[in-house]
N, C-alpha and C positions, 0 to 999 in steps of 0.2 A: 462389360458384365453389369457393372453398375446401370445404364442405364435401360437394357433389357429388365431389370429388376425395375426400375422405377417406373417404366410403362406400366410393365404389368401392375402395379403399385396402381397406377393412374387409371387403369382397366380397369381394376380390382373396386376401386372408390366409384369410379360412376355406374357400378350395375349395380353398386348397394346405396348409391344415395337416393332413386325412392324410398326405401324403405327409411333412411336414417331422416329425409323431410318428414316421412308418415311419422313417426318414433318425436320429432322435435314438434310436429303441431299439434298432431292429439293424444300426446304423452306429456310432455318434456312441458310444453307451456301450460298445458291445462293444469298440472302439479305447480306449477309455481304461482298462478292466479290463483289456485286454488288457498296454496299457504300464506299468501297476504291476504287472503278475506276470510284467513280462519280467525283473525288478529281485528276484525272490525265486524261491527254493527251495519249487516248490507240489508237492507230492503230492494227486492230485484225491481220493484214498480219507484221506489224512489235510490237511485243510485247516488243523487248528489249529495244525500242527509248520511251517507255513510262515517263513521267516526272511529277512530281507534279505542278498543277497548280492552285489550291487552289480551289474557291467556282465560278473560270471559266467557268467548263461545266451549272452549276446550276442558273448562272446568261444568258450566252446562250438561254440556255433553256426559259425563263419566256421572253426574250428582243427577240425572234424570233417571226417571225410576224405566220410562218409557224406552227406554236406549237396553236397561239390564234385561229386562222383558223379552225383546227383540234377541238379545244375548243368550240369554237361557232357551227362547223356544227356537234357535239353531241350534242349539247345543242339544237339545232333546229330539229333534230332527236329525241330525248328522248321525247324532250315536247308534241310530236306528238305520240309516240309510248305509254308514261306510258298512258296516255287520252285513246287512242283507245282501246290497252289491257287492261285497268281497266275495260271500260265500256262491253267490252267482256267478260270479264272472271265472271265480277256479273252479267250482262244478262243471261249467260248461267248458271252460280251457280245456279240464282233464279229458272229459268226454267227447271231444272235438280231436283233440291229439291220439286216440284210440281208433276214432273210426278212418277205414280206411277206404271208401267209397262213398261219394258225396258230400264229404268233408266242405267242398267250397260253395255247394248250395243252403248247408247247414250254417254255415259262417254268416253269409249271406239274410239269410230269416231273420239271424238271433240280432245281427246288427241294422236293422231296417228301423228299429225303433228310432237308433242314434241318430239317421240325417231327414227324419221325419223333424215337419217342422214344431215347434215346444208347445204352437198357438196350438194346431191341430192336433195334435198330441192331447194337449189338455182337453178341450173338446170332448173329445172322444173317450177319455179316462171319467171327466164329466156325465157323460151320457150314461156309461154302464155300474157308476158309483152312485149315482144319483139314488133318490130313496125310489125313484118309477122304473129302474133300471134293473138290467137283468140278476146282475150280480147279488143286490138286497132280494129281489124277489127270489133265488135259490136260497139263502141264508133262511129266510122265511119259511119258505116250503119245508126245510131242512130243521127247523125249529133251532137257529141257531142263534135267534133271535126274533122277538113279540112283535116289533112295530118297525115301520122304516126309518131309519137312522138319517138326520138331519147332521152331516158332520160339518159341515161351513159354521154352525151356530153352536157346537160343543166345545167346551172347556177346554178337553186334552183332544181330543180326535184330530185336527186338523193338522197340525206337524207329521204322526205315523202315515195319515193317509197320502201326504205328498211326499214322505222318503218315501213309500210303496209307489207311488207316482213315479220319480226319479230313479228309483232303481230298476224298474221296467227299462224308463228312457235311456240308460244311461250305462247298462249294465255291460252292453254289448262292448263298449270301450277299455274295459277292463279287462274283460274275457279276449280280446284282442293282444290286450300287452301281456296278461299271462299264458295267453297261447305260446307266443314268441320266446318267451322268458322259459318256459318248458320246453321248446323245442332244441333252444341251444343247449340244454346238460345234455351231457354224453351217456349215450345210453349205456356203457361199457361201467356207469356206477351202479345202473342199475343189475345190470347183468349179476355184476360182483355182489349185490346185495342177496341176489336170489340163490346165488349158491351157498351163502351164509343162510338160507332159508327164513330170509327176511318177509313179511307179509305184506300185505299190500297197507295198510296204517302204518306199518312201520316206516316202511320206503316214503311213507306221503308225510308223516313227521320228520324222520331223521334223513332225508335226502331233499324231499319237493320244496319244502315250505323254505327249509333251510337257505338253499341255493338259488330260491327266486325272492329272496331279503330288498334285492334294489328294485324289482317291481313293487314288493307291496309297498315297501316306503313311498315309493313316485305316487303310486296308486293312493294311498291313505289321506298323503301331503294333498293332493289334486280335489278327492274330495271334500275335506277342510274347506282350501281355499274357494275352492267353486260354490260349499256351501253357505259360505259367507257371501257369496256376490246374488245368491237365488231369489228372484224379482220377479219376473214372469209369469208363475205360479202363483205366487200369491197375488198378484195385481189382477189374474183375471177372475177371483175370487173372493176375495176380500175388498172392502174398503180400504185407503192408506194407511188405517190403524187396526188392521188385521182383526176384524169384526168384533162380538159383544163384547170379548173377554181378552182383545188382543191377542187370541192367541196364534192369529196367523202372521204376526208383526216379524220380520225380519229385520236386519240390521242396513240391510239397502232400502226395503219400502222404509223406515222411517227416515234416512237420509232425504229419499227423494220426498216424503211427506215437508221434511224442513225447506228444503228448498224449494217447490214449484206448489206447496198448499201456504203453507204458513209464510214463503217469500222470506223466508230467514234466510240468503245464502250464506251470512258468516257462521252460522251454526251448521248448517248443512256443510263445508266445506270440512270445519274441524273436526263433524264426524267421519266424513270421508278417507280423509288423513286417518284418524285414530284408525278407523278399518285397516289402513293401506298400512300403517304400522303394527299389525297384525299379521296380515298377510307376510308380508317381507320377515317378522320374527317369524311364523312358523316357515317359510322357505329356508331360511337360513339353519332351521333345526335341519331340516330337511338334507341339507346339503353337508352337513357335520355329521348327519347319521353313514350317508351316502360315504362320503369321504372314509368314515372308520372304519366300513363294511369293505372299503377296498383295502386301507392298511391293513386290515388282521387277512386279507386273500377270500372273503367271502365274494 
């Protein structure tokens, strides 16, 4: 018996050691070069003038005015983006879970944004946001505004416009996990709800919202985190320092600014870290939220 277990054991290990090589070379070591060079003075073009400089880069980092900047215009992005795509993605859950023909070409459409690729995507959100573009020219016509709107170069506009960017892309993903997450309550609550002459707001507060608690969490946590990683969008838009007013600076273009413009990799590094220290406290909320929705039987 024992040894029928330990084959499988030896099975077991070699279909997962791709993954566990992937996982130790471009996880596992890049974290650990990464935290000894969060600790020195790296120039990427002079690597031998490197010198220990202690908890320097990491105090840099948190006393940069350029770093909070980046902080705050994710935090004005997100707060915009999780609202719009939450309320998309159960909209269209709800209305997807009702219909009962055509259901998987509808699926279909609303998720095409998702594995369209983010360059092309952009693009094309490009094109029709543009001040030549369709969209301003309806606004116009519509008097919804005087002149065409330059948002790349405006103060606040350029965060809303790319959560509205990203909730298009991205919406579909959610509306995927809340379909699911709706599908498994038993309809037999609803049932009972209606002969209590429950309304349809009623049932979507005191049953839906309730009982799909471990999607929104996963759902909320995911966009956080992914909003903190959002590079793409501003890169094909912006300068490294998120145009006049910075206001399109994220907390990874200015990482990647430290590292492949300025050649600071020990700065660049401690920001990385500092991020990854983030990311991992909100997963972990995440996971204690998760965890006590399953002790009380949500």
């Amino acid at each position: 018996m024992k040894k029928k277990l330990s084959s499988k054991h030896i099975w077991g290990y070699i279909f997962i050691s791709p993954w566990i090589m992937y996982f130790c070379v471009f996880l596992v070591y890049p974290f650990i070069l990464a935290f000894k060079n969060s600790f020195l003075d790296l120039n990427v073009l002079e690597p031998e003038k490197a010198h220990f400089v202690g908890f320097g880069n990491w105090i840099d980092a948190v006393s940069d005015k350029l770093f909070w900047k980046s902080i705050f215009n994710i935090i004005y992005n997100q707060s915009i983006f999780i609202a719009l795509t939450f309320l998309l993605g159960l909209a269209f859950a709800i209305l997807l879970k009702e219909i009962t023909f055509g259901g998987a070409l509808f699926r279909t459409i609303y998720f095409l944004p998702v594995i369209t690729s983010i360059t092309v995507a952009m693009i094309i959100f490009n094109f029709i946001s543009s001040p030549e573009g369709p969209i301003q020219a309806l606004l116009m016509k519509w008097n919804i505004i005087s002149e065409p709107i330059f948002w790349r170069f405006d103060k606040w506009l350029p965060m809303p416009i790319l959560a509205v960017f990203n909730s298009w892309k991205w919406f579909g993903v959610q509306m995927i996990i809340f379909l699911g997450g709706l599908m498994s309550i038993d309809q037999r609550i609803y049932e009972a709800a209606d002969i209590d002459g429950a309304g349809w707001f009623r049932k979507l507060f005191s049953i839906t919202i309730p009982l799909l608690k471990p999607q929104i969490v996963f759902v909320l946590t995911m966009n956080i985190i992914n909003g903190l990683q959002m590079f793409t969008e501003v890169f094909m838009n912006f300068d490294l320092y998120g145009g006049p007013y910075n206001s399109g600076l994220t907390p990874v273009m200015y990482l990647y600014a430290k590292g492949f413009d300025k050649m600071q990799m020990g700065d660049a590094s401690a920001t990385g870290l500092l991020l990854a220290s983030i990311i991992y406290l909100l997963t972990m909320i995440q996971l204690r939220i998760l965890n006590k929705g399953e002790e009380e039987g949500i």
